[in-house]
Structures are given as structure tokens and as C-alpha cells.
N, C-alpha and C positions, 0 to 999 in steps of 0.2 A: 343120674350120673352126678357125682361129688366132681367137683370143680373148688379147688383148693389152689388158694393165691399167696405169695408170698409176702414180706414186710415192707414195708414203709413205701406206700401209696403202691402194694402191689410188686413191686419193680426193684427190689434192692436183694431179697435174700429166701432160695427154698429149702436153706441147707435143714428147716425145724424139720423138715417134711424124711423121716431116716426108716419109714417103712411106710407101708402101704394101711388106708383105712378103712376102705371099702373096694372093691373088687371090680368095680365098676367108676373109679374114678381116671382124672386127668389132677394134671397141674398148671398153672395159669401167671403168668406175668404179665407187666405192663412195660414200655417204651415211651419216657418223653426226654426231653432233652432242657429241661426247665434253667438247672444251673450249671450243665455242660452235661455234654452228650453220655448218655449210660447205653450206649451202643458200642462198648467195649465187647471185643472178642471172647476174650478171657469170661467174663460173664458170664454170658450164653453159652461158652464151652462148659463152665460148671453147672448150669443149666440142663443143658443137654444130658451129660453123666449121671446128675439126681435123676432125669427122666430113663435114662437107660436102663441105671441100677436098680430103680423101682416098677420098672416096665409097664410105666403110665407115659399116656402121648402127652405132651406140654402145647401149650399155646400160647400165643402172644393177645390176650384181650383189650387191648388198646395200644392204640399207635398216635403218639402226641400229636400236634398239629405242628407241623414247621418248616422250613423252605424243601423246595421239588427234590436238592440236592440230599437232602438228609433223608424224607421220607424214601428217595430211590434208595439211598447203603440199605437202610433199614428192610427193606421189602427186600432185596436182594440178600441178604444175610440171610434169611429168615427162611427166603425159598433153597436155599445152599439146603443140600442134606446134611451136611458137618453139622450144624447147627441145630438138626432135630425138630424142629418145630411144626407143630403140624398142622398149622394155619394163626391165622392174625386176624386185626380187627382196624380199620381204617377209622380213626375219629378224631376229629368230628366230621362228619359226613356230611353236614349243611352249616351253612355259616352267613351272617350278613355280611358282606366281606367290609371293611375301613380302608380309606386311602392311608398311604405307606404302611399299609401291614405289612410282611413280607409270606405271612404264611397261607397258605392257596387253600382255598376249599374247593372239594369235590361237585358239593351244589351250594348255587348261590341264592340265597334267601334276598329278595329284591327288598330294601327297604321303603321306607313313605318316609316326604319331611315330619308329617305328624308322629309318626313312629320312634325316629332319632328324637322328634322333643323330647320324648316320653326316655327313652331309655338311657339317653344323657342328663336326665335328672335325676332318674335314679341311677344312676351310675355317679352319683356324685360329683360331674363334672362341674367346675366352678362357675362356666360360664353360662350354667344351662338353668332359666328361670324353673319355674315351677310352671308347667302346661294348664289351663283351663281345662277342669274336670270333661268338659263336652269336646276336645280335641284331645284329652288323653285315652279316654274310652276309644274315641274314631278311632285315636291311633295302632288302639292295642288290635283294633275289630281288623285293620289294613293286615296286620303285621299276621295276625290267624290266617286272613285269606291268603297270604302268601305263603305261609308255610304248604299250601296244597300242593301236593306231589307234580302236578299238570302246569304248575307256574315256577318250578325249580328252575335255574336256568345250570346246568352241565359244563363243565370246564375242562374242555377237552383234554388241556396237558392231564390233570389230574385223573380222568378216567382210564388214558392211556397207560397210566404210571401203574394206578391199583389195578384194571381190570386187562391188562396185556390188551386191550383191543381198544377199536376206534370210537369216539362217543358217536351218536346218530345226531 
């Protein structure tokens, strides 16, 4: 299957797309809400009508990350039939979460103090020394085991949100 995206980061325009390329494809968008919300109506209805008139299913392959409120319009839009879409893509799906973020992830990647040294210097934070080669390796080795699927921890509103049902 051809899986064909539209311009600018995905998420702006499929109007290139004015006939079909292969027989076997879709079309593909993205949602984020970076410098104001591109979860306008109007969009997606022109969205929809290229997918009608081309009689390819369309899809949403990412969904920005950003407060409960916004990811709910979006997910609710998307499942409207008006809107055409014939599924979406929740991401990021695991996150280390930062106090005052406001945007939720679905699993939470537990972090290590060794780990934050490590990714606050390279994140070029100002106030973050440079880590000891023997605590930045531990840190990276913490930050692997946590990634394993068995030590995610689940956030319930967020599972509720994308998955209609109850986290376990």
C-alpha cells in the first residue's frame, strides 16, 4: 500500500494529490497544535472530499501531544463520520513526563536522577554540568531498562481517552 502525506510537516495540504497513483493506496495527515490549533473543521472537510473524490481511505498518522482537552476535540472529530477518517495514530505514546508540562502521556517512562543529568546536558540546559563519563553511561543503561514495556507505568485518563476503555 502507498501511503501518501501531504505538505508541511504532513498536516497542511493534499489538495497535490488530483488523481489516484496506485490502486492500492491511502492518504495520510498529521495533527499538532504547535502554533495554534490545525484542528480546524474546514480542513478536514477539504480533507475528507480529496479522499472521497479519489476513493482512497485517509488517515490521521499522528496526533501531536497536548492537554486531555484538545487530544479529546481531536479524537472525537476524527471518529465523527463527517470527517472521513479512517483511523489515527496517538503520539507520542510514552513520554518521561517533566513537572509543569501540561501535556499527558499515555505511558510513562519512569526516569533516574542519573538519567536527567545526562539528558539535561544534553538538552543544553544551562544549569546542567557535564555528567562523569561512569554516571552518564549508568544513566543511559537506567533510562534502557526503563524503556521495557513491563515497567511503563499507564495513565489512566489517557488510556480512557484513546482506548474508550478502562486502563488495568
Amino acid at each position: 500500500m502507498d501511503i501518501l502525506s501531504g505538505a508541511g510537516i504532513a498536516s497542511d495540504d493534499l489538495r497535490m494529490f488530483a488523481r489516484r497513483v496506485d490502486s492500492n493506496q491511502a492518504l495520510a495527515f498529521h495533527t499538532y497544535n504547535l502554533l495554534g490549533s490545525d484542528i480546524a473543521e474546514s480542513r478536514h472537510r477539504q480533507f475528507a472530499k480529496i479522499s472521497r473524490e479519489l476513493q482512497v481511505p485517509i488517515w490521521n498518522g499522528e496526533i501531536g501531544a497536548h492537554t486531555i482537552e484538545w487530544v479529546t476535540s481531536v479524537i472525537g472529530m476524527f471518529e465523527d463520520s463527517k470527517c472521513n477518517v479512517s483511523g489515527w495514530v496517538f503520539w507520542p505514546w510514552k513520554r518521561v513526563p517533566e513537572s509543569g508540562k501540561r501535556y499527558p502521556h499515555l505511558m510513562e517512562i519512569s526516569s533516574t536522577p542519573r538519567w536527567d543529568a545526562v539528558r539535561h546536558w544534553l538538552s543544553g540546559a544551562w544549569f546542567a554540568p557535564k555528567p562523569k563519563r561512569e554516571d552518564a553511561l549508568r544513566g543511559m543503561r537506567e533510562f534502557i531498562e526503563a524503556l521495557r514495556a513491563d515497567r511503563l507505568i499507564a495513565d489512566p485518563e489517557m488510556v480512557k481517552l484513546v482506548t474508550g476503555t478502562e486502563s488495568r
